[in-house]
C-alpha positions in Angstrom: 0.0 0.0 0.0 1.4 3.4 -1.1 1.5 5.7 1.7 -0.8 9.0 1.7 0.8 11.8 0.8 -0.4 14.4 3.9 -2.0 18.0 2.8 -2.4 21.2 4.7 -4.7 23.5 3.8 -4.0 27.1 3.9 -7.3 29.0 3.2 -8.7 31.6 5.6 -12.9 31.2 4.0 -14.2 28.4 5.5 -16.3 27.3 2.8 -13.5 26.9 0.3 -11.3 25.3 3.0 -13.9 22.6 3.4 -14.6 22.0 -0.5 -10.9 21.8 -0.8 -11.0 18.9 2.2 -13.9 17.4 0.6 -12.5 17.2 -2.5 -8.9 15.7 -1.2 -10.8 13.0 0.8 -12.2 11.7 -2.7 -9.0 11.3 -4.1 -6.9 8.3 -2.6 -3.1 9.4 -2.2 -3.9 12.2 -0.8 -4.8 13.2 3.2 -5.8 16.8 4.4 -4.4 16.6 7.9 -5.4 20.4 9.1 -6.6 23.5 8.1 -4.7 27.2 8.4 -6.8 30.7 8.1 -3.6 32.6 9.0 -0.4 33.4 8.5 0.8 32.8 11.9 -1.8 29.2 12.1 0.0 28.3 9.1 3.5 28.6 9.7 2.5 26.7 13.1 0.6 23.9 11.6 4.1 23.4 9.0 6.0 22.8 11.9 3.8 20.5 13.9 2.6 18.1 10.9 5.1 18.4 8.4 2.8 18.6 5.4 4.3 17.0 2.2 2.0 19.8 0.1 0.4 22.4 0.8 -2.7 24.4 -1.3 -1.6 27.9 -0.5 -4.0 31.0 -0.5 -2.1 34.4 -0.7 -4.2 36.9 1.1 -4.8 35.7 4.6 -6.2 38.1 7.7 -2.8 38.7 8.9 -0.5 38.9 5.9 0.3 36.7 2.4 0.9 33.0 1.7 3.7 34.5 -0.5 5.5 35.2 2.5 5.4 31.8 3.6 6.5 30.6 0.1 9.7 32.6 0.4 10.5 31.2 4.0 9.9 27.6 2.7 12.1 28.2 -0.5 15.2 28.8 2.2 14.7 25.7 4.0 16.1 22.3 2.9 13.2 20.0 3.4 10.2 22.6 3.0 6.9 20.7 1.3 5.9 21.5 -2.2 3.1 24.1 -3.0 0.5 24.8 -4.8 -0.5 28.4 -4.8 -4.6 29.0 -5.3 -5.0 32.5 -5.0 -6.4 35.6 -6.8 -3.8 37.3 -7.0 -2.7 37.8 -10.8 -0.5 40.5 -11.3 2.8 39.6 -13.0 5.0 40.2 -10.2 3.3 37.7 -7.4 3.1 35.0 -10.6 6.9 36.0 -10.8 7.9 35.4 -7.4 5.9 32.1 -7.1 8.2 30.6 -9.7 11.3 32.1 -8.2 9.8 30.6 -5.0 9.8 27.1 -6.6 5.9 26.7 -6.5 4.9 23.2 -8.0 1.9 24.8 -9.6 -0.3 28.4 -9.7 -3.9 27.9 -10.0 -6.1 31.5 -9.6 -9.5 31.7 -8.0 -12.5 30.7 -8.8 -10.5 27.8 -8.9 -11.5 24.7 -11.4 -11.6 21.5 -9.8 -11.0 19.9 -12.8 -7.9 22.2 -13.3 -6.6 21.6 -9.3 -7.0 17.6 -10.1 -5.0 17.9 -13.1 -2.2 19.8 -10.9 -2.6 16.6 -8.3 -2.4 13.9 -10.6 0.8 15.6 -12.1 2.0 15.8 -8.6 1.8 12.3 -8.1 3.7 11.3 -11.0 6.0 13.8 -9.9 6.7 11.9 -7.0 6.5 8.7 -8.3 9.7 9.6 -10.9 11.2 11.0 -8.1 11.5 7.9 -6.0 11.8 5.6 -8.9 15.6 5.9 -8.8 18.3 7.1 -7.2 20.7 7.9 -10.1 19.0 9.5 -13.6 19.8 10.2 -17.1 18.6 12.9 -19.6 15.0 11.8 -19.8 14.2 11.1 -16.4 15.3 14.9 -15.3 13.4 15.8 -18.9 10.5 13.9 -17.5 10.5 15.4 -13.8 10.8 19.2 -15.9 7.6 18.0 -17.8 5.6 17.2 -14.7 6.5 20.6 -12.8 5.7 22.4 -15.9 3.5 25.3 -15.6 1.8 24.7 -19.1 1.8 21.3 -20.0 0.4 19.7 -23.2 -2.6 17.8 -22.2 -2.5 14.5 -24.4 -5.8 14.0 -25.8 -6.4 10.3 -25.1 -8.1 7.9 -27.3 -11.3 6.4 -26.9 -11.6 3.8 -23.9 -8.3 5.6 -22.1 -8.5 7.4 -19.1 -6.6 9.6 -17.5 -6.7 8.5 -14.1 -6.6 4.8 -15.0 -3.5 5.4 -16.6 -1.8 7.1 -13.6 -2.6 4.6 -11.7 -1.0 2.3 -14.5 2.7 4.3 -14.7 2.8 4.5 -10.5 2.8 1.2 -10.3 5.5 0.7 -12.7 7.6 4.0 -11.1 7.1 2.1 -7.6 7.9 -1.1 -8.4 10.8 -2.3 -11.3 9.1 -5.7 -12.2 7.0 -6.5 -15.4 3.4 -7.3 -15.4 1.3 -10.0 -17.3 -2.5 -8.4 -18.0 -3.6 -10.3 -15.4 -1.2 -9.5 -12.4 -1.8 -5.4 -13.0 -5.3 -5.7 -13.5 -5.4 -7.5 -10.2 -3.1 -4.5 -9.0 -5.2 -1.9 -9.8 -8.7 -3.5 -9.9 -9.7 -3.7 -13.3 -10.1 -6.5 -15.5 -7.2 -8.7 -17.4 -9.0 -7.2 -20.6 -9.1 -3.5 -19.4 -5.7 -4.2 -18.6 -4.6 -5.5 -21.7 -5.8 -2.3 -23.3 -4.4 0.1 -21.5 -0.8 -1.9 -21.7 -1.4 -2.1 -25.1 -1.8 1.8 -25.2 1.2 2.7 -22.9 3.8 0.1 -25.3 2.4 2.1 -28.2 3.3 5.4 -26.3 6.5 4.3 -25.6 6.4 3.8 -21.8 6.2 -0.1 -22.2 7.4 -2.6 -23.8 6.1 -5.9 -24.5 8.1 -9.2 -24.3 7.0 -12.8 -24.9 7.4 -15.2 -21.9 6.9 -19.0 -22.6 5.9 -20.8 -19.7 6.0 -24.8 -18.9 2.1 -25.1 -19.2 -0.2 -23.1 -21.6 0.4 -20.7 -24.2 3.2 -17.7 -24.5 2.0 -14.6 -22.7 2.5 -11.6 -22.9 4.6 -9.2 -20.7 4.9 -5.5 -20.3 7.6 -3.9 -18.5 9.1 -0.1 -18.2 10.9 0.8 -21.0 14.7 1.6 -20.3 
């Protein structure tokens, strides 16, 4: 079981604060673990739980979430950021990037933009811990998930988007190659839902596809991370 990857909220309107928990609580690697509607709660709550992310509002009754961005880009082990705020002038956007913020989403905020930013999060982390030594395209890769305007690949018919996360964590998590049948049973979908989205990712080029013959039965097929 992957473990959760711990939220704090930073939000000083209640009614956002809780949407944003509500929302978080659907998802399944993530946990909201407190709330901050200050500066000063905030800065407290970092301490205490040592969030791994935070979603970071910039005008708070007692100063800016900016402020805390630039503390945390001095510190060695701070937790990534996403900044939700309505702030868009140039020079806040400007310093957020400077700052190192994973992502900059402006309010109203878009749930289905926010779960974009999460699900690139995740595979953010996910590259991240899949090795301790990298080449050119794994640090091309982890540019590509911090991004601030990435491409969305339009998917084909039958593909989603959050099956197919699911698909490439497992394989950044674990170096081993996978029949049909032993991800579907991984990820809870069936050996021919599988099949199709393995099918998908070797013609995408993050698979590849080997033949294994076994003592009993017919060859099968086996998909495993492209080097």
């Amino acid at each position: 079981m992957m473990e959760p990857i711990d939220v704090l909220i930073v939000e000083d309107e209640s009614s956002i604060a809780e949407v944003h928990s509500f929302y978080l609580q659907r998802l399944p690697r993530f946990r909201p673990v407190g709330v901050a509607t200050t500066v000063s709660e905030a800065r407290n709550m970092i301490r205490i739980l040592k969030p791994q992310l935070i979603l970071l509002d910039n005008f708070l009754p007692d100063g800016k979430g900016i402020d805390i961005l630039k503390e945390l880009a001095t510190q060695s082990h701070a937790p990534d950021v996403v900044f939700i705020t309505a702030a868009s002038d140039m020079e806040t956007v400007r310093e957020a990037v400077r700052c190192g913020v994973f992502d900059y989403l402006l309010k109203p905020i878009a749930y289905d933009r926010l779960q974009h930013s999460l699900e690139r999060y995740l595979r953010y982390i996910s590259s991240l811990r899949a090795s301790d030594n990298v080449n050119q395209r794994h640090v091309d890769e982890l540019f590509n998930f911090q991004a601030k305007t990435q491409h969305i690949e339009a998917l084909p018919k039958g593909i989603d988007e959050l099956t197919l996360d699911k698909l490439k964590e497992i394989y950044m998590h674990h170096d081993q190659a996978y029949t049909a049948e032993s991800l579907g049973k991984a990820i809870g979908i069936s050996k021919t839902t599988a099949r199709r989205y393995l099918e998908y990712c070797v013609t995408s080029g993050f698979l590849e596809a080997q033949i294994q013959h076994g003592r009993v039965g017919r060859p099968e097929r086996i998909y495993q991370r492209k080097r």
